[in-house]
N, C-alpha and C positions, 0 to 999 in steps of 0.2 A: 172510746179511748181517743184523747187528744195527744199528737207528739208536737213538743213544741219543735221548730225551725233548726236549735241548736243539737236537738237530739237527733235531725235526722241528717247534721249533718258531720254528726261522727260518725252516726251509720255509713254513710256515701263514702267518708274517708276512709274507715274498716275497711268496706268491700271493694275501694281504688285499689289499698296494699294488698287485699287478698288476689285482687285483680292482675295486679301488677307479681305479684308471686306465683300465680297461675302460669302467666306469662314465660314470666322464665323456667319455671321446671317443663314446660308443655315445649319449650321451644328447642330446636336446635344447636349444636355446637354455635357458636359466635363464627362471624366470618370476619377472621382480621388476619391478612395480608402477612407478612414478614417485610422487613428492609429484604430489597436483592443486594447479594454481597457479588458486584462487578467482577468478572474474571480481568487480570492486567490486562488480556488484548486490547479490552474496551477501556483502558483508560486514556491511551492516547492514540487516539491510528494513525497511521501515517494517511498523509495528503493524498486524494485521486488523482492518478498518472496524468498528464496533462495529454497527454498522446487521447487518452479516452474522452474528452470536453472539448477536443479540437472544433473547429468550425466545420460544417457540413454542406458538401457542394450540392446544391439543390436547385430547381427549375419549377417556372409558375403552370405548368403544364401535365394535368395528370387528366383523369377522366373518372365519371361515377358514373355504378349500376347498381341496380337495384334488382333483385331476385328473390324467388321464393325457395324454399329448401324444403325439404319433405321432412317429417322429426316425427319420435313416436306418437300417437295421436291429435298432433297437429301440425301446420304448417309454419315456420317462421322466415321474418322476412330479414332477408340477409343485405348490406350495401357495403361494395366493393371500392374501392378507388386506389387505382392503377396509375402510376407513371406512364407517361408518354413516349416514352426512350425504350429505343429496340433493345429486344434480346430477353432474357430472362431472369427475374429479378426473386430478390429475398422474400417473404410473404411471413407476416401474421395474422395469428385471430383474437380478435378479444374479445376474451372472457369478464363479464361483469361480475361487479360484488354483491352484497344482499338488495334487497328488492325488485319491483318487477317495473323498472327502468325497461328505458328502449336503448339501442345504437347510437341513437343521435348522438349521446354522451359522451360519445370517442371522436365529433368530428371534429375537433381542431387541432388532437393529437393527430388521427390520422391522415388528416390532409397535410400533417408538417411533414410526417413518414412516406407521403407518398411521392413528395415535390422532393425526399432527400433517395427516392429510389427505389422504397421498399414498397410493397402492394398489402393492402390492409384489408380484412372484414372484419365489421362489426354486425352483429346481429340482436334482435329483440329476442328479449329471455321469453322463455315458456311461460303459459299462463296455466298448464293441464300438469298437473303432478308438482306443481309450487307455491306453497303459500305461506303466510304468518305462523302457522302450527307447524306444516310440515312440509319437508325437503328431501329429495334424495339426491347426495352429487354425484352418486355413479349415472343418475337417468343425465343428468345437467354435463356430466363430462362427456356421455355418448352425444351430444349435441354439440358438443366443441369439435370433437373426432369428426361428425358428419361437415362443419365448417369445412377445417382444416383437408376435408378429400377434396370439396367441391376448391379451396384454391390450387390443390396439389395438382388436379387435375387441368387448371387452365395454359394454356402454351405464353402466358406472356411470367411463369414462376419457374425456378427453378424447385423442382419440388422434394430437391435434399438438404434447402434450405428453407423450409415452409414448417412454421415453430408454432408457440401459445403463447400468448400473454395470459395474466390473469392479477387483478385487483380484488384485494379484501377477501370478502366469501371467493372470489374466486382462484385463491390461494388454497381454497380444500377441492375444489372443481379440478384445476388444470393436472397436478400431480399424478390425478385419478388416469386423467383421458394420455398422458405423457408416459406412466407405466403400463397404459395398455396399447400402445400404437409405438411401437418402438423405431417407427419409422419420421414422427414428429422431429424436426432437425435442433430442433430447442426451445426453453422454457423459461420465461421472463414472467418473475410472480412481484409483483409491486403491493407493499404493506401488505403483504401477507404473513397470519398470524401463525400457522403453524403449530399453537397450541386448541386444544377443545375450543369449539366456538361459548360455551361458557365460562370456562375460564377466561378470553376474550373479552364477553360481553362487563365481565364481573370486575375485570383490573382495569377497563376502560369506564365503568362506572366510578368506581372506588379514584381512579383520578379525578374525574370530575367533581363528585362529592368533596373532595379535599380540596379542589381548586374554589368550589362553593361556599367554603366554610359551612359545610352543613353538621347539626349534631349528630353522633353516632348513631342514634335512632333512627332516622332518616334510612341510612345506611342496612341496618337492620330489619326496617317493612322490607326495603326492596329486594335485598338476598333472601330473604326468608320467602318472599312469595315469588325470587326465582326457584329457590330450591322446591319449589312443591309443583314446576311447572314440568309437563310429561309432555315434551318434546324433545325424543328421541334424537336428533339431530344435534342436539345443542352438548353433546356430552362423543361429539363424533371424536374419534382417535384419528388423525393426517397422519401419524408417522410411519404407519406401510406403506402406504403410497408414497412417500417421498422418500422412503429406502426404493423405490421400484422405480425411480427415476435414474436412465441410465445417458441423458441426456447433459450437454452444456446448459448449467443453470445461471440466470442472472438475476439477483435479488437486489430491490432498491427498497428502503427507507429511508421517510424524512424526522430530523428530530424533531421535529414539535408535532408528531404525529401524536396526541390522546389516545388515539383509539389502539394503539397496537404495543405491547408487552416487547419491543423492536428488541432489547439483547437477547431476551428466551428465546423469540421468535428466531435468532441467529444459530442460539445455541441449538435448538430442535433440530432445523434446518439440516446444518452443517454434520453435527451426529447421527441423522437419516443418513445423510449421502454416503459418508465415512461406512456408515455399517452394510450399506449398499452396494460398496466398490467403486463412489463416485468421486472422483475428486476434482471435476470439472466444474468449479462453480466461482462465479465473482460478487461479492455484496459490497453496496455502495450506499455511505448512509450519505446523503446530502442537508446539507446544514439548513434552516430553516424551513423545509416544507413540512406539509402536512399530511394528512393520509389521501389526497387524491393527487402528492407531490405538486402542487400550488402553493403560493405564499399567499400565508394566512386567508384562502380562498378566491385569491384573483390569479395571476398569471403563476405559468408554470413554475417549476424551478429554473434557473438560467441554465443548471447542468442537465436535466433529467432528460431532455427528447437529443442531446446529442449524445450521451450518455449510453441512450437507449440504439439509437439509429449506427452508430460506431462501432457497435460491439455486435448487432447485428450483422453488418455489414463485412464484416471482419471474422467472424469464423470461418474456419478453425480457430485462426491464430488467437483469438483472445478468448480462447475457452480456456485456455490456463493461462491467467496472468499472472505475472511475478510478485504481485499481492494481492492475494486471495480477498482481504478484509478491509478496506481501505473509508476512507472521508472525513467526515463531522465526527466527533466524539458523542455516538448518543449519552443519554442519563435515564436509567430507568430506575426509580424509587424503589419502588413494591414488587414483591413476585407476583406473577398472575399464579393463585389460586383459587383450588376447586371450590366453589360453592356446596356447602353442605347439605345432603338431599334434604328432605323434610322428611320426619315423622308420617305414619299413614294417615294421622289426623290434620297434619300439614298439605297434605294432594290437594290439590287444583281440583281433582274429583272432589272431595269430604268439603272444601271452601265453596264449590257450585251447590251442590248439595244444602250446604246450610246459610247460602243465602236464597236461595229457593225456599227454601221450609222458613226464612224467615219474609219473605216475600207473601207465603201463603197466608202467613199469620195476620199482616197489613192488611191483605185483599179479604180477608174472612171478616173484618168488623165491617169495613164499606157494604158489603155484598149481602150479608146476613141484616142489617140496616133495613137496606133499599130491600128486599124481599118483605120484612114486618110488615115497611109501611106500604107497602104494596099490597098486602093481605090484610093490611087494616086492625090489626091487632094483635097481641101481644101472643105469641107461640103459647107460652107457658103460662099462662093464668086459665082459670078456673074460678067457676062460681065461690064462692064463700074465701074467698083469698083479698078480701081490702085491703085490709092491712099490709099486704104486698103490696099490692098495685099504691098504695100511697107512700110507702117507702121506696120503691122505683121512682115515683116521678117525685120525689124531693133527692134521692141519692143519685141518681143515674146522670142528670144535666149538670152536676156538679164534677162526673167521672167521668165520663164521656171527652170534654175537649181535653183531657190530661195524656186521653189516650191517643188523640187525633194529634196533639204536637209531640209523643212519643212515634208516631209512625214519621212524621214529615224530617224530625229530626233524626233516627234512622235513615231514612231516606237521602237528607242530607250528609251525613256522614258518607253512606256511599258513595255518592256522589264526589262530595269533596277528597276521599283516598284516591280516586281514579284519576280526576284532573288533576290531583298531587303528582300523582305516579307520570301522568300524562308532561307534566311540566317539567319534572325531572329529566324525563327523557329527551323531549324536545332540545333544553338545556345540553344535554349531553352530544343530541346530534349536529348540534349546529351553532355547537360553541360559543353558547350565547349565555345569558343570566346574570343576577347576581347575585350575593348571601342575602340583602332584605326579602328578596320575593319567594327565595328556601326558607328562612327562618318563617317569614309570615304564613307561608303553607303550613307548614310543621302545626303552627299556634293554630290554626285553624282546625286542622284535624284531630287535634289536641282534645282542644276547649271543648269541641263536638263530642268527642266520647265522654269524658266528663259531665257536658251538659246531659248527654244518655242515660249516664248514670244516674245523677240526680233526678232524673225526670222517674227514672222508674224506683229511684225509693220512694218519693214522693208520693206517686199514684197505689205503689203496694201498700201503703201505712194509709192513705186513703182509702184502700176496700178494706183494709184489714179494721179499721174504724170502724166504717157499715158494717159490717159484720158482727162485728160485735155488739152495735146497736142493735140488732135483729133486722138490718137488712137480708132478704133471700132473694140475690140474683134469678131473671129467669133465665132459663135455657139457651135464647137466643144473645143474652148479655155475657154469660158463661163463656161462650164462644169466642165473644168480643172479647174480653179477658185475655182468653187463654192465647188467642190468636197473637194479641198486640206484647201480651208481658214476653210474651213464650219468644217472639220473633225478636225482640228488642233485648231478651237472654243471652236470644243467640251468636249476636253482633254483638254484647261486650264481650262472650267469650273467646269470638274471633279478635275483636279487638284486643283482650291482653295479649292473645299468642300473638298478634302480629307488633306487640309491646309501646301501644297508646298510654298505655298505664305504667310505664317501664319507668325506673328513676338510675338515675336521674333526670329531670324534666325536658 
C-alpha cells in the first residue's frame, strides 16, 4: 500500500486537531489573572514626610569582622561592621532573598548604615537544608534568630534596639524569626511579597510575559508545568507569621519593582498586622526603584538608605507615623493569582516518568542494534526463513533512518522546551529580552512538535506498507519499533497537554 504525500498530510493535520483537543480537555483550568481593582488609598498617597529623607550625619570610620556562627548542621560565616563612635548603637541583621548568595551583597548598604551609626551583620545563607526544590523558612528564620543573639549580645549594641531586615524570600524568613523572638526590637522587610511564593513567582512572570509580548501559549507551558511542580514551599501561607509580629514594622517598595504584586503585598501586610493588634507599621513606596531598591540596577534609590537609617535610628518615635502609607503611587495591573495545580497526569512525578519511558524507548533501538551486530546475526531468523531475511534487508535501510531522525527530533524538542523555559526565565530575572527572541522560541518549539508529528505519520504508514507487503519484522526490529514509535507517542501526548498543538497558533 502506497500513501501518497497529500493523504498523509490530512492524516498529520487530523491527529494535530485531535492533538490539540487532547490538549485542552487533559489540561487545567486556564491561568488568567484579573485587572486588580486599586483600593482609593492607592490612588494618590500623600508625599514621604521630608523629616524621614533628611540627610544622615555619618563618619568614614567603622571597622569589620568576620566570624563564624555555629547553625544547625553547619557553620556560617557572619561579617560584622561597626561604627567607631562610643557607646551603644542600633544593630541589624540581614536577611537575604532566594538563592544561595553570600553577605557580600549587603556591603555597600551596610557600610553606608555603619558610617551613619548603626552596626550591621550580614551572613552567608545555608548550603544544608536549602535548595532549588526545597526550603524550609522556619530552619532559615532560626538562623536569623542565632545572628540577631550574637549582635544582641556584643557591648558596642544596644540590644533593645537590635531588629531584622529582610529582602524578597526574605520577607517570608524575617516574620517567622520576629514572631518567635519577641525580643527582636524591629523589622524592616524590603519587596517583600507577602503573598504564596507562587502566586509571587506566577504574577511576576505573567508581567514579564506581557512586557514580552509573548503569545498566550507561552504563558500556558509555563503555568501548567508550574502547576504540576511538588514543591511544598512554593504554596507557603506568611500570613500567621505576620499577624505574629508584635513589632515596629517598616516596609519599603519600589514602583518599577516586576517582581512583587507591591499593592496585595500592602494589603496582606497591613490586614496581618490589624488582625494581630499591630498597628506599628510604616510603608514607603519609593518612585522608580526596583526590587533590590536600585535604579533600574545601578545606584540605590536617593531615598531608600536614609529612609531606612532614620527610621532606625529614631525608634520609638517613628514607629507610629502620622502616615502610615505614604510615596510614589504604585500601579499594579493584575492580581497575583493562584496557579492552578495540575491534574495527577500533570505531576512533575507522571512528566519524569514518561520522559523516562520515552527515553528508554530511544536507548532500546541504539542498544538492541549494537548487541545484533555484535552477535553477528540476526536474533530472530531461522533456517528456511529467506524470504524474510530478504524482505528485512530491502525493508529495514529504508525504516531505520526514519526512526533514527524520529529519536534526534524528540530529543531535539526536549531540548529546545528547556532552553525555552530557560530563556524565559533568565528574561524575567534580569529584565532583560525582547518579543523577536520570545516569538522565535515559541516558532521553534512549535514547528519541532509538528515536525514530530509528521515524522511519526510518515514512518507508521511506512511499516504499515511492509507489512502489508508480507514483510515480518524480527524480534530484534520489533523492539526498535516499539521502542522509538512508543517513546515519540509519548512526547506528543505531553506535548498537547503542555498545548504545542493548541490554537490558536
Amino acid at each position: 500500500m502506497n500513501v501518497g504525500r497529500g493523504t498523509l498530510g490530512v492524516i498529520a493535520g487530523v491527529l494535530m486537531v485531535a492533538l490539540a483537543i487532547v490538549g485542552h480537555v487533559l489540561s487545567p483550568p486556564a491561568f488568567d489573572p484579573p485587572p486588580l481593582s486599586a483600593s482609593p488609598q492607592f490612588h494618590d498617597l500623600p508625599p514621604q514626610p521630608a523629616a524621614e529623607v533628611r540627610p544622615v550625619a555619618r563618619t568614614d570610620r567603622f571597622r569589620t569582622e568576620t566570624l563564624l556562627v555555629p547553625a544547625k548542621n553547619e557553620t556560617l560565616t557572619a561579617t560584622i561592621r561597626a561604627p567607631l563612635s562610643p557607646g551603644r548603637h542600633p544593630a541589624m541583621v540581614f536577611v537575604q532573598g532566594s538563592g544561595s548568595g553570600d553577605g557580600g551583597e549587603f556591603t555597600q548598604q551596610a557600610e553606608w548604615l555603619a558610617r551613619a551609626g548603626v552596626v550591621t551583620l550580614a551572613y552567608d545563607k545555608r548550603t544544608v537544608g536549602y535548595s532549588f526544590r526545597s526550603r524550609d523558612f522556619g530552619l532559615l528564620a532560626d538562623d536569623a534568630l542565632r545572628m540577631l543573639r550574637v549582635l544582641r549580645g556584643r557591648p558596642d549594641v544596644d540590644p533593645a534596639r537590635a531588629g531584622l531586615w529582610g529582602v524578597s524570600e526574605g520577607g517570608w524568613v524575617v516574620p517567622i524569626a520576629a514572631s518567635r523572638d519577641p525580643k527582636a526590637a524591629f523589622v524592616v522587610l524590603v519587596s517583600s511579597p507577602n503573598v504564596s511564593p507562587l502566586r509571587q513567582v506566577a504574577w511576576a512572570l505573567n508581567e514579564q510575559l506581557l512586557r514580552l509580548h509573548a503569545p498566550t501559549g507561552v504563558r500556558d507551558l509555563l503555568t501548567r508545568a508550574m502547576g504540576g511542580v511538588g514543591f511544598d514551599f512554593l504554596r507557603y501561607d506568611g500570613v500567621p507569621a505576620l499577624r505574629g509580629i508584635s513589632q515596629p514594622v517598616l516596609a519599603l517598595y519600589g514602583t518599577d519593582d516586576p517582581s512583587i504584586p507591591f499593592v496585595e503585598s500592602t494589603r496582606t501586610l497591613t490586614g496581618a498586622l490589624a488582625r494581630g493588634g499591630n498597628s506599628d507599621y510604616t510603608i514607603r513606596f519609593l518612585a522608580g526603584a526596583d526590587h533590590a531598591m536600585r535604579i533600574r540596577g545601578g545606584p540605590f534609590a536617593a531615598d531608600y538608605l536614609p529612609t531606612l537609617a532614620n527610621w532606625i535610628k529614631d525608634l520609638p518615635r517613628t514607629a507610629r507615623p502620622p502616615v502610615p502609607i505614604a510615596g510614589a503611587t504604585p500601579v499594579q495591573r493584575f492580581e497575583a493569582a493562584d496557579v492552578p495545580a495540575a491534574p495527577w497526569w500533570g505531576d512533575s512525578t507522571i512528566l519524569w516518568l514518561t520522559l523516562c519511558l520515552a527515553a528508554v524507548g530511544y536507548v532500546a533501538a541504539p542498544v538492541t542494534e549494537m548487541v545484533v551486530r555484535l552477535r553477528g546475526r540476526d536474533l530472530g531468523l531461522h533456517a528456511g526463513v529467506g524470504a524474510r531475511v530478504e524482505d528485512s534487508v530491502q525493508l529495514w535501510p529504508t525504516i531505520r533512518p526514519r526512526l533514527r531522525r524520529m529519536a534526534w527530533t524528540g530529543l531535539g524538542e526536549l531540548a529546545a522546551v528547556l532552553a525555552f523555559i530557560t530563556l524565559i526565565v533568565l528574561f524575567s530575572v534580569n529584565q532583560a529580552g525582547a518579543w523577536p527572541a520570545v516569538q522565535a522560541g515559541w516558532l521553534v518549539v512549535r514547528l519541532l512538535a509538528i515536525v514530530m508529528l509528521v515524522q511519526t505519520v510518515t514512518t507508521f504508514a511506512a511499516v504499515i506498507a511492509g507489512l502489508q507487503d508480507g514483510w515480518e519484522p524480527t524480534p530484534w526490529q520489533k523492539i526498535v519499533l516499539g521502542g522509538v514509535l512508543g517513546g515519540t507517542a509519548l512526547l506528543l501526548l505531553t506535548a498537547a497537554y503542555y498545548g504545542l498543538f493548541a490554537f490558536p497558533w
